[in-house]
C-alpha positions as CSV (number, residue, x, y, z in Angstrom):
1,X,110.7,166.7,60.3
2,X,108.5,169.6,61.7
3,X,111.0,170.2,64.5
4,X,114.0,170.6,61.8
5,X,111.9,173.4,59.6
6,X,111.0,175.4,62.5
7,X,114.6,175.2,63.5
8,X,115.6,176.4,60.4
9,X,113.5,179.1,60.5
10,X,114.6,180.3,64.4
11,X,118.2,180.0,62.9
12,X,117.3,182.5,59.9
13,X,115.0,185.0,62.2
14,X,118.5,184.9,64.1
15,X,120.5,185.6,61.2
16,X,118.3,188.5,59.9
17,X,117.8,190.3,63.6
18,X,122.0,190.0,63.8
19,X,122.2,191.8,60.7
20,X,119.6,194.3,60.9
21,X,121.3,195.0,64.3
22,X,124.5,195.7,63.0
23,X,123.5,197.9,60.4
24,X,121.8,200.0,63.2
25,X,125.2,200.0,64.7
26,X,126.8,201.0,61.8
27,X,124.4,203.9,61.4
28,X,124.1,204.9,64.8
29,X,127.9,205.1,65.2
30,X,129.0,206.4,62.1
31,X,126.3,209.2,61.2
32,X,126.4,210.5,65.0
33,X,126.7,214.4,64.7
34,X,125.9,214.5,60.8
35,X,124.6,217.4,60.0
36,X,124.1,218.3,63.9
37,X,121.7,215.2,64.5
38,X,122.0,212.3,67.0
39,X,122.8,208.7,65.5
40,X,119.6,207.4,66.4
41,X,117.7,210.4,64.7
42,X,118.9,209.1,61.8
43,X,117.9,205.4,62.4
44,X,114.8,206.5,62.2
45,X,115.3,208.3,59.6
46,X,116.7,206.2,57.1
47,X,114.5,203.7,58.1
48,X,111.1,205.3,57.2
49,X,112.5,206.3,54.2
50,X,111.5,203.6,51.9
51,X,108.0,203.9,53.6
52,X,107.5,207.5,52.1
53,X,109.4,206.3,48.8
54,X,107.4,203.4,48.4
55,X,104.1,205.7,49.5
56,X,104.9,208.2,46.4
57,X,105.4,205.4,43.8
58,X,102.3,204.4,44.8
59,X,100.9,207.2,44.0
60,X,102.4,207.9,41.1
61,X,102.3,204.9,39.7
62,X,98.8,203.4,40.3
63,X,95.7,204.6,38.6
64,X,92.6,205.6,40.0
65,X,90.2,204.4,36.9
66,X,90.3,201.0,35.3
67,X,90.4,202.0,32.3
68,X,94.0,203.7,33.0
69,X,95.8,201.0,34.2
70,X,97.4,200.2,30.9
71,X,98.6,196.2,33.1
72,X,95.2,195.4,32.6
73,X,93.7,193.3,29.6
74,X,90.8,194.9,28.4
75,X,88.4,191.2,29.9
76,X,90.1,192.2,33.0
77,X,89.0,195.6,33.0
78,X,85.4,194.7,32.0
79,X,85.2,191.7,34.8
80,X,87.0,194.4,37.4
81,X,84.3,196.8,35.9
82,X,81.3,194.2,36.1
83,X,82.9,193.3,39.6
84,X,82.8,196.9,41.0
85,X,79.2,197.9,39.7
86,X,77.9,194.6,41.1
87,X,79.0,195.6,45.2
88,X,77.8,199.7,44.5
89,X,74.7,198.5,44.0
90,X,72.6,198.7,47.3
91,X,71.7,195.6,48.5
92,X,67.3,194.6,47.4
93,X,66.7,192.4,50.7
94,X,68.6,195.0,53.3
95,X,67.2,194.2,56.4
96,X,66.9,197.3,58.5
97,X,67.5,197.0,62.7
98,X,67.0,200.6,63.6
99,X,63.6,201.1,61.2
100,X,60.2,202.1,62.8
């Protein structure tokens, strides 16, 4: 049973690096010389692009208080709260290596 799910698995990892290599064909081939830029320019290109999309959602879209993420229920925002004073505290028994 083990051998037929990592088969599975090989097969699909096949599947997925046949595709992805096509559409880097497809780009490479078809956007050659747009806009004066090799093909594989724009490979990498298009593909960092959802890494700087999803990068400025991310900062649009997350808050930097608790209080002003509007997702939270106000007992998550006090345990979150609770949670976060808890670990800025310093620590009573720190044990110091480097004192004299």
């Amino acid at each position: 049973m083990r051998s037929t799910n990592s088969c599975g698995v090989t097969f699909s990892t096949h599947k997925a690096e046949s595709f992805v290599q096509l559409l880097a064909a497809l780009v490479i081939g078809h956007m050659d010389g747009v806009l004066g830029m090799s093909g594989w320019h724009w490979l990498f290109l298009l593909g960092g692009l959802p890494c700087v999309v999803l990068g400025l959602l991310v900062l649009k879209l997350l808050k930097d208080r608790i209080d002003d993420a509007g997702w939270l229920s106000s007992v998550e925002k006090s345990l979150l709260a609770g949670q976060i004073a808890q670990q800025s505290r310093p620590a009573e028994t720190a044990i110091r290596c480097w004192a004299r």
